[in-house]
Structure formats: structure tokens, C-alpha cells
C-alpha positions in Angstrom: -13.7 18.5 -29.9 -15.6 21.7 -30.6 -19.2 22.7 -31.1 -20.9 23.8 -33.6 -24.2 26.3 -33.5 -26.2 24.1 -35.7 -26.5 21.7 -37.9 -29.3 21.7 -40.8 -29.8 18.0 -42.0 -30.9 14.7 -41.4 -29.4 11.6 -39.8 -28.2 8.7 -41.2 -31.9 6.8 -41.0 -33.6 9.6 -42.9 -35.2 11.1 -39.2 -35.0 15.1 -39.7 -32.8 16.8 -37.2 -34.1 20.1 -35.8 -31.5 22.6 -35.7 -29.0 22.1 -32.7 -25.6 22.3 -31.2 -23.5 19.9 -32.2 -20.4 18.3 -30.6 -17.9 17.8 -33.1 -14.9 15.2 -33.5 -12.4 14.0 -35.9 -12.0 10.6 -37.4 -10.7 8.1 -39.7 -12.0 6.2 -42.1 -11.0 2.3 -41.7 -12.9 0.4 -43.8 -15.9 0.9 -46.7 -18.4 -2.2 -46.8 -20.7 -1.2 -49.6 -23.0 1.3 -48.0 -21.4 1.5 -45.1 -18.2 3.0 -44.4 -16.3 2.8 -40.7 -14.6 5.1 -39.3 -12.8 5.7 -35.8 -12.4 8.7 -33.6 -9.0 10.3 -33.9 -6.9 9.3 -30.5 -5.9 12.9 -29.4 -6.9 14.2 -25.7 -7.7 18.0 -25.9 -6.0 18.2 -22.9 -2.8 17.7 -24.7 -1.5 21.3 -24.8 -1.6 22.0 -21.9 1.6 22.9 -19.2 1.5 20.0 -17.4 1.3 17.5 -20.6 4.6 15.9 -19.8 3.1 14.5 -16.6 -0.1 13.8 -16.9 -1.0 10.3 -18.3 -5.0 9.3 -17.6 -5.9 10.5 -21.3 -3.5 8.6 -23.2 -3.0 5.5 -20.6 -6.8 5.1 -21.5 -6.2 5.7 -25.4 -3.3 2.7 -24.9 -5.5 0.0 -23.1 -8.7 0.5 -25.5 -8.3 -1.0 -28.5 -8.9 1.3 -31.6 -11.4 -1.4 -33.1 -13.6 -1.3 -29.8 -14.5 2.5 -31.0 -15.1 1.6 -34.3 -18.8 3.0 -35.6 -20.5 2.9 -39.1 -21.7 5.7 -41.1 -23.8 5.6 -44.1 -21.6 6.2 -47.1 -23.2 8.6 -48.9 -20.5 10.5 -49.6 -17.7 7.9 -51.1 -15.6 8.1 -48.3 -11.9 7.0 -49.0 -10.0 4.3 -46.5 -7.3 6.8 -44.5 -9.6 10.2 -45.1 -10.2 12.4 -42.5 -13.4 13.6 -41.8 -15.4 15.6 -39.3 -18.5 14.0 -37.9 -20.9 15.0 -34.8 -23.4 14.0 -32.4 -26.0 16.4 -30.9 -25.1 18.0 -27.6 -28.7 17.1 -25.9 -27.7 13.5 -27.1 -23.8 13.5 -25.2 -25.1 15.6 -22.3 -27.5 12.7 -21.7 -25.6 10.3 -22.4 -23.3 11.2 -20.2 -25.5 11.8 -17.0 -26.6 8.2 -17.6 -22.8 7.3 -17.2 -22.3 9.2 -14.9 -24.3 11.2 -12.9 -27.2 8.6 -12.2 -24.4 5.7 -10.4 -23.4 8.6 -8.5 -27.0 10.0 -7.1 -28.0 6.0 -6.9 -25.1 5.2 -4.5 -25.4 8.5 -2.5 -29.3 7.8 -2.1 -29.2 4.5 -1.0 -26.7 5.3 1.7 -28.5 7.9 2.9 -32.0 6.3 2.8 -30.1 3.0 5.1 -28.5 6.2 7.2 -31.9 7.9 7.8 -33.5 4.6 8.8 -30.4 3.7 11.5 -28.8 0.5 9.3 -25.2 0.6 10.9 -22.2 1.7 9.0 -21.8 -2.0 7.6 -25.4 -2.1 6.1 -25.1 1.4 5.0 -21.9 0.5 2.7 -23.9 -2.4 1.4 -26.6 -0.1 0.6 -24.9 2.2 -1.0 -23.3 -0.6 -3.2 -26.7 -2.0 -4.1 -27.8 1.5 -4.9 -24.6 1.7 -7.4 -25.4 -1.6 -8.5 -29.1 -0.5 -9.5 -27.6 3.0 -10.8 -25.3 1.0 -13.2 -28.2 -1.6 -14.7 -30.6 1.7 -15.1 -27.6 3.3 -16.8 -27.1 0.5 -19.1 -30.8 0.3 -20.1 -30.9 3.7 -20.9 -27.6 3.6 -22.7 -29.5 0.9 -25.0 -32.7 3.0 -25.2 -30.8 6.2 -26.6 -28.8 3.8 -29.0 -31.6 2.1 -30.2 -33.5 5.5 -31.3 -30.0 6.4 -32.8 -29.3 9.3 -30.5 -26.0 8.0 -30.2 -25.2 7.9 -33.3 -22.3 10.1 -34.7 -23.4 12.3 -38.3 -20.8 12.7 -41.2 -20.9 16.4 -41.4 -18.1 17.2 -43.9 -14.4 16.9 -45.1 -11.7 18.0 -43.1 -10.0 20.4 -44.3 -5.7 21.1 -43.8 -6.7 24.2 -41.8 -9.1 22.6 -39.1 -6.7 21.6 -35.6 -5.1 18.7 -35.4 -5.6 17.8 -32.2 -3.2 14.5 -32.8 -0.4 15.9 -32.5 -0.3 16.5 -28.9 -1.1 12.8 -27.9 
């Protein structure tokens, strides 16, 4: 993936996008349904160059337990897309970096607060690892709420932003 500066443009339900840094991607297109067309990220890991590529697995052990239809996504075909093209779509930075503080960071601080708040009031060690537990409970349900929220207004969404072309990376290569 790469960024781009910005993007001048609109999103796929016709809501103006200011101009913003955009995180972009490869992918495929798998299917064309009348309007729509699908299309799936390209399985490459970016880490895939580098020395120790031989030995390291977690990218492409993940890559060969998710199904490729479980990342499917829809675009609005306004630009004919082809089954097998490649194309090069994006998804605003602000969006991802959210996104992925909801994953990620908020189970984290959840846990870490609850076992200190059961610390600070003298629970003992046992009650403390339950509260911590509840707290990544509650940090996991407040994730996937927000996770809805953001895909409901479409931040989620990724944006056809053009063609590929045969001199843009090919990142596929090294999976």
C-alpha cells in the first residue's frame, strides 16, 4: 500500500470528499452485477521483500486461512470495470487510522484500565484478571459498534481511483 497526497472527488454515494491523504491498495475485479462491480484486495504483504522473507509466515499464514470471498467489497461501476482487471482503489487515511484504533488500540486501553482501576481499589490478583477481561470484553463490543457506525456513514468504504497501470509495483509477487 502507498499514500497518496490527495484525492479530488466524491465517494461512491455522491457525498463530496474534501481533499485528503489517501491509503492506497490494489485489487481485482471478481464479479460485475449491473451497477455494481466486486472486487478483492490483491493478497501480497508489503513485507514481502524483505531479508528475512523466507522465514517469516504471519502475513501469508493469515492470507491462507481467510478466504478470498470474506474480503470481497462492492464498488459502484461507473467505470465498466472488466472481471480479472486490476485496479487501484483507496480509503481515506483519517478513515483506516480510526478504524484501526477502534481495533485496536481501544481493547487494549479497556483491558489495561480495568486492571488497573480493580488494582487501585485492592481486588486481589484473581479479581484483577477478571477485571481486566471484562474491561476487554467491553473494549471489544465498543469496538464493534463503532466499527458499524463508521461503516454505516461509508467511511469504510474503499473509492475506485483509477486503472492500474504495467508500471505501478506489484506487490504480488513477493507473497
Amino acid at each position: 500500500m502507498q499514500t497518496q497526497d490527495t484525492f479530488e472527488g466524491g465517494f461512491d454515494d455522491g457525498r463530496p470528499l474534501r481533499s485528503q491523504a489517501l491509503v492506497e491498495g490494489f485489487a481485482r475485479i471478481v464479479a460485475v452485477e449491473g451497477p455494481t462491480a466486486w472486487a478483492e484486495p490483491e493478497r501480497a504483504a508489503s513485507c514481502g521483500s524483505c531479508a528475512t522473507v523466507k522465514t517469516c509466515g504471519s502475513a501469508t499464514a493469515w492470507f491462507k486461512l481467510t478466504p478470498a470471498e470474506a474480503s470481497r467489497f462492492p464498488l459502484a461501476n461507473d467505470f465498466n470495470a472488466r472481471i480479472g482487471e486490476r485496479i487501484v482503489v483507496g480509503i481515506r487515511q483519517g478513515s483506516l487510522l480510526r478504524a484501526s484504533s477502534l481495533a485496536y488500540a481501544l481493547p487494549l486501553l479497556t483491558l489495561i484500565g480495568a486492571g488497573l482501576f480493580a488494582q487501585a481499589k485492592g481486588a486481589s490478583e484473581g479479581l484483577t484478571i477478571l477485571a481486566s477481561l471484562a474491561g476487554f470484553a467491553l473494549g471489544l463490543l465498543i469496538a464493534h459498534r463503532g466499527a458499524k457506525f463508521l461503516a454505516a456513514r461509508g467511511d469504510l468504504a474503499p473509492i475506485f481511483l483509477r486503472r492500474s497501470s504495467g508500471g505501478e509495483c506489484d506487490l504480488s509477487a513477493h507473497a
